[in-house]
MARMIVO-256861 format. One record per residue (C-alpha): residue in three letters; x, y, z. Coordinates in steps of 0.05 Angstrom, whole numbers, padded with zeros to 5 digits, always signed. Each point is the difference from the previous one (the first is absolute). Layout:
# MARMIVO-256861
alaXYZ/...
This chain:
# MARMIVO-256861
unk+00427-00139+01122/unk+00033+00043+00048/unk-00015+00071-00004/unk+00052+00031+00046/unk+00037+00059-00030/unk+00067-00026+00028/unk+00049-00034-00059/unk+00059-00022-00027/unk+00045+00013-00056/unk+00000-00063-00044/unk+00059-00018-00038/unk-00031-00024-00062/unk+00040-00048-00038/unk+00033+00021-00070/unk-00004-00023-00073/unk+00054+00025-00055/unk-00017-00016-00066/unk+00069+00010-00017/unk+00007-00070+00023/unk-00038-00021-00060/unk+00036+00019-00049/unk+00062-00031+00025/unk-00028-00068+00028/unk+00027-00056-00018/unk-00049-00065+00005/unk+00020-00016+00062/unk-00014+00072+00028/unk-00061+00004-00035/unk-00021-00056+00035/unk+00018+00046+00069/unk-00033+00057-00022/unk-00060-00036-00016/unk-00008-00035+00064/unk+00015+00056+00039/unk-00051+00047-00036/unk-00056-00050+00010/unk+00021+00005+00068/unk-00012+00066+00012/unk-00055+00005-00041/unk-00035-00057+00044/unk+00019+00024+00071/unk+00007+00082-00008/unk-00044+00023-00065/unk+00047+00068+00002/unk+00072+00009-00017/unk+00046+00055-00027/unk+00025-00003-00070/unk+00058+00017-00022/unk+00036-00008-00076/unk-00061+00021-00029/unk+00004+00041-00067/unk-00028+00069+00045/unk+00051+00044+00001/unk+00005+00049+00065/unk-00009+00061-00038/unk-00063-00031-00026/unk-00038-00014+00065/unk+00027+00061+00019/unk-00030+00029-00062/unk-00067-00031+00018/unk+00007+00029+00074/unk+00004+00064-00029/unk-00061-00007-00043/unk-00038-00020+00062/unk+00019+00066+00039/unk-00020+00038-00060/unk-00060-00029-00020/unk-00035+00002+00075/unk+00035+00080-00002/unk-00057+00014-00046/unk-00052+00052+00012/unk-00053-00047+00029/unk-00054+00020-00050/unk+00047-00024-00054/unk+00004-00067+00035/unk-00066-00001+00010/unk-00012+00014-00067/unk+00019-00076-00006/unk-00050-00030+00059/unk+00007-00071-00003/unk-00079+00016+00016/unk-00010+00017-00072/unk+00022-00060-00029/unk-00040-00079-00004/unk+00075-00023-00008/unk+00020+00015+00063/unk+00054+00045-00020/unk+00025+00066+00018/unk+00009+00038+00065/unk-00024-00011+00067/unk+00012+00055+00045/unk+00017-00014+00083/unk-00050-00056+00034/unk-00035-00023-00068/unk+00022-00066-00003/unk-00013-00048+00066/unk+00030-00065+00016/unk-00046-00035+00052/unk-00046+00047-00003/unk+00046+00056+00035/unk+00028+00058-00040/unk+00067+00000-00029/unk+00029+00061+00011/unk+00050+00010-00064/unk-00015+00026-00062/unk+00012-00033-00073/unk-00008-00006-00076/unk-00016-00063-00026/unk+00024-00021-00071/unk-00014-00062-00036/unk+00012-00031-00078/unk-00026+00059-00043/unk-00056-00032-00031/unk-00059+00021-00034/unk-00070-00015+00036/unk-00033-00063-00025/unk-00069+00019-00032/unk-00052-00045+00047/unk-00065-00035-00006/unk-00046-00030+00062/unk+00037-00064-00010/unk+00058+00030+00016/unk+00042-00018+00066/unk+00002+00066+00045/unk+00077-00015+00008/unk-00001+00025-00077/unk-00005+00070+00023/unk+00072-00013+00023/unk+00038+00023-00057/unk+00001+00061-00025/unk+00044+00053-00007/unk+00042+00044+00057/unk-00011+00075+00020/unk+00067+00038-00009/unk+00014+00074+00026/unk-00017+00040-00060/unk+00064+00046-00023/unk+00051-00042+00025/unk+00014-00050-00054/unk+00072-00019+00027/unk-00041-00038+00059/unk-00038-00046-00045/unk+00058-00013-00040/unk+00047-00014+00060/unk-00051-00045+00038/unk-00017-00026-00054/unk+00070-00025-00022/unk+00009-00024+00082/unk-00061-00049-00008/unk+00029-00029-00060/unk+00059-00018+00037/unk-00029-00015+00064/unk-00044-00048-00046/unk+00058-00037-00034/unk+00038-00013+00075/unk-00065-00019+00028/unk-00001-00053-00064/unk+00066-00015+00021/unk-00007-00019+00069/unk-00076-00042-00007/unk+00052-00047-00053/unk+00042-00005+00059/unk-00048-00015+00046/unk-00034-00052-00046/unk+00068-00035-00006/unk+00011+00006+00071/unk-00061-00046+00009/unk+00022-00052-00051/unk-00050+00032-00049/unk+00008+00015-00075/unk+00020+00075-00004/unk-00065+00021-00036/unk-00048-00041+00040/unk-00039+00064+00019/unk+00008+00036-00069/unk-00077+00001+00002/unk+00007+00048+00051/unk+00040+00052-00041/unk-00019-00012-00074/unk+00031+00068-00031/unk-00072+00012-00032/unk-00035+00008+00062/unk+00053+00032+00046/unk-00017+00017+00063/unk+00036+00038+00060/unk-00011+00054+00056/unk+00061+00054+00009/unk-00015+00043+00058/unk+00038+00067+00023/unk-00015+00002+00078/unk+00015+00055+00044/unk-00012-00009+00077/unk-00001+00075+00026/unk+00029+00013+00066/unk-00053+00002+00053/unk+00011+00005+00083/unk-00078-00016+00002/unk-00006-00076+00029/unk-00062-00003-00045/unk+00045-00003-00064/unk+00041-00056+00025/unk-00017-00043-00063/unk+00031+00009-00058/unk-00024-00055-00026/unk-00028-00052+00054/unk+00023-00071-00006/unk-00023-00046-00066/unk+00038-00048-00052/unk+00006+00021-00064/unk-00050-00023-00053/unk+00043-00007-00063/unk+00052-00049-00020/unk+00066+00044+00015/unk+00011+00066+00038/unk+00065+00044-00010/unk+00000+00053+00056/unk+00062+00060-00008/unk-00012+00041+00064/unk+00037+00060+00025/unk+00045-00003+00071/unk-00064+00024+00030/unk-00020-00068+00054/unk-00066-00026+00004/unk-00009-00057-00038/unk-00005-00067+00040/unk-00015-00077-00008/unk-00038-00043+00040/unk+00041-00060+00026/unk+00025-00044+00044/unk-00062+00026+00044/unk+00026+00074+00008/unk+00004+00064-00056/unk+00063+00011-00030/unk+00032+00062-00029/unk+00025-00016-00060/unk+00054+00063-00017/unk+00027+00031-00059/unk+00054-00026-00048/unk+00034+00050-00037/unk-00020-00037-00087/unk-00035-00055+00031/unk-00071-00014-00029/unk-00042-00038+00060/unk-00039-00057-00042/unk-00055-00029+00035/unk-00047-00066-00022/unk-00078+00010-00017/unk-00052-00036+00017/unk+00001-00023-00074/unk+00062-00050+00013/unk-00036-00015+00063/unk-00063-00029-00024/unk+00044-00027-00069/unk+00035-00040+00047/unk-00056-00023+00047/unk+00035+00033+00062/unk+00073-00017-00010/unk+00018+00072-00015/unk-00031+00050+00049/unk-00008+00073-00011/unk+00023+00025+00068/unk-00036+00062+00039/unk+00026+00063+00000/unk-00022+00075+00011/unk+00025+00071+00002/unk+00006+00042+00064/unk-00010+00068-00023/unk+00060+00048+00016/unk+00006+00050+00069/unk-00009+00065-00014/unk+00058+00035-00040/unk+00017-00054-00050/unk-00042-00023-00060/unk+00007-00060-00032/unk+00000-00028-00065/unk-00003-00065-00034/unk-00014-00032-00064/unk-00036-00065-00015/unk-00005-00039-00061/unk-00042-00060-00003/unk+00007-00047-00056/unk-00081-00025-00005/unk-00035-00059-00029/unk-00042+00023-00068/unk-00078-00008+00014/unk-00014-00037-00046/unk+00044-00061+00015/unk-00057-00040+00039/unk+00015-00035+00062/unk+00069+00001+00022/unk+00030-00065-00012/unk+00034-00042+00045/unk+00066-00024-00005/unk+00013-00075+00001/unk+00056-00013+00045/unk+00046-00049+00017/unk-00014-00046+00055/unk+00041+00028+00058/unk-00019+00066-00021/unk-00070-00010-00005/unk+00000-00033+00075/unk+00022+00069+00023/unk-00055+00031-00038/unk-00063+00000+00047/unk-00039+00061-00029/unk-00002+00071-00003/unk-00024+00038+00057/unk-00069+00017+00015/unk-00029+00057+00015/unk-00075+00015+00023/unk-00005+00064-00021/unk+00040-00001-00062/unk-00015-00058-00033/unk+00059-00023-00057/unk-00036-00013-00067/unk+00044-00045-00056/unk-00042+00040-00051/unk+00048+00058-00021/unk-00049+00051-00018/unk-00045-00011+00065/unk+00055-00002+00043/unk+00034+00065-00034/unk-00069+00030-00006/unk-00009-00020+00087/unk+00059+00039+00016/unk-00019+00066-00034/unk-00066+00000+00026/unk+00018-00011+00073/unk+00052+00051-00007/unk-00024+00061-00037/unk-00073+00008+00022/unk-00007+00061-00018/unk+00008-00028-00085/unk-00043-00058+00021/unk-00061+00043+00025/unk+00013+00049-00062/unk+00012-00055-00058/unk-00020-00064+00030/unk-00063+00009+00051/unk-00031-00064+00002/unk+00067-00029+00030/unk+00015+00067+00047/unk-00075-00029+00028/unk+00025-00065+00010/unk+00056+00021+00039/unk-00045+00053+00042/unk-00034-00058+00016/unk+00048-00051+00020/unk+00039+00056+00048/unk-00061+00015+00030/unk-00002-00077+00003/unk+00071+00003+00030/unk-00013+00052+00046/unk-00069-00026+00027/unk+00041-00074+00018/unk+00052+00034+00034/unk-00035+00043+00051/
């Protein structure tokens, strides 16, 4: 992969589901071919006709600005640090992505769930679910993230029955994946804070997304960019578009046909913070291996397997692969809560390190 700085803006392509809704069979048929299209050869695209209305992700923005505004002892109040489920908040440079600091700060919010009581049979990924740490006095926050997950949720929903069409599937062929009792998903409030230090260039260094679905609602702020076509691309901002992006769920579900593309986050020049918000529709841990679509012959011939990695290995067990992810990226929850694993990975950096010198 290339790692020049130099890019391009990328005109991603565009899907309205107001088309839907006023299809006839034969258009259907269009929309559905051209979907799977774009699913296949970009993995991102803007969305438009969705049920978000602007004042709502404007809403959401506005939450964001406010929350990271906070006094930082009240954020830190929350310290993702404190809590086995990985959730809470991570000040500047506590998460990594290939092992180099991201330099953004976030809260991370999943399904409010009560912890699962445990016994030494149980999986570690168990330790998953639990509940979220809110800011204490502010009860409008919960409520209003709260209410954006649910609807985040039910258009992520929307668009995985799409997909599964798209691929000549039955519409609930992954329903494992999101049985309502378990449900499991990631919103994150990210803010990138302006930096002129070349040190804090990453926002967020390059990766695919783990899940199934990603919406992304970002601010007119640049820095988000896609691998492809053997250069980065910046991908800009469209005033009400949502930027949905495939996981490496739909990847290994359909044995490589569907890619998640790679993509990072240049953090923003000095004298302009930005701000995004992610929400990541996620398989539930306790759905076993991920299964794998059966496709139709010339569909199937395209399919020649998801990517590999080296040093991030793609389980098709949900919980290890879920469980992988947090581990690798929050080390500093992993050597509090989980120090036989924070060990392992010690050991396999030094590993890393001692091969590449």
């Amino acid at each position: 992969m290339a790692n020049s700085e130099q890019s391009l803006t990328f005109a991603l392509p565009i899907i309205d589901l107001t088309e839907v809704n006023s299809c006839n069979a034969m258009d259907m048929a269009s929309f559905t071919l051209n979907l799977r299209e774009i699913c296949r050869e970009s993995g991102f695209f803007y969305l438009l006709g969705h049920d978000f209305t602007t004042e709502e992700l404007a809403e959401v923005q506005t939450l964001a600005h406010a929350f990271f505004a906070l006094d930082p002892a009240e954020k830190n109040n929350i310290a993702m640090v404190n809590s086995p489920h990985f959730r809470g908040y991570n000040h500047v440079a506590a998460e990594s992505t290939q092992q180099r600091p991201d330099y953004r700060e976030q809260i991370d919010i999943g399904a409010e769930l009560t912890a699962l009581e445990l016994n030494a049979q149980s999986p570690n990924y168990y330790r998953l679910q639990g509940p979220n740490q809110w800011p204490q006095h502010w009860p409008e926050f919960r409520e209003k993230i709260t209410a954006f997950q649910g609807k985040a949720r039910q258009l992520s929903i929307e668009l995985l029955r799409h997909f599964l069409i798209a691929l000549q599937q039955p519409a609930d062929a992954l329903d494992i994946l999101i049985d309502p009792a378990h449900p499991a998903e990631l919103l994150k409030l990210l803010h990138y804070p302006a930096s002129s230090n070349p040190d804090h260039r990453q926002g967020v260094g390059a990766h695919k997304d783990s899940g199934i679905i990603t919406l992304l609602t970002q601010d007119p702020i640049g820095g988000l960019q896609v691998y492809t076509q053997n250069s980065w691309k910046d991908i800009p901002y469209v005033e009400g578009a949502l930027i949905v992006i495939i996981g490496e769920v739909l990847e290994l579900a359909s044995n490589g046909y569907l890619h998640g593309n790679i993509h990072r986050v240049n953090a923003p020049q000095a004298g302009q913070d930005r701000y995004s918000i992610a929400y990541f529709l996620t398989p539930n841990i306790f759905a076993g291996d991920i299964p794998i679509l059966d496709l139709k012959p010339e569909l199937a011939a395209l399919a020649l397997g998801p990517d590999y990695e080296p040093h991030n290995p793609l389980y098709r067990n949900v919980g290890l692969n879920t469980l992988k992810g947090r581990l690798r990226s929050h080390l500093d929850v992993t050597e509090r809560h989980y120090p036989k694993e924070y060990q392992q990975l010690q050991n396999k950096q030094t590993l890393v390190e001692t091969t590449e010198v």
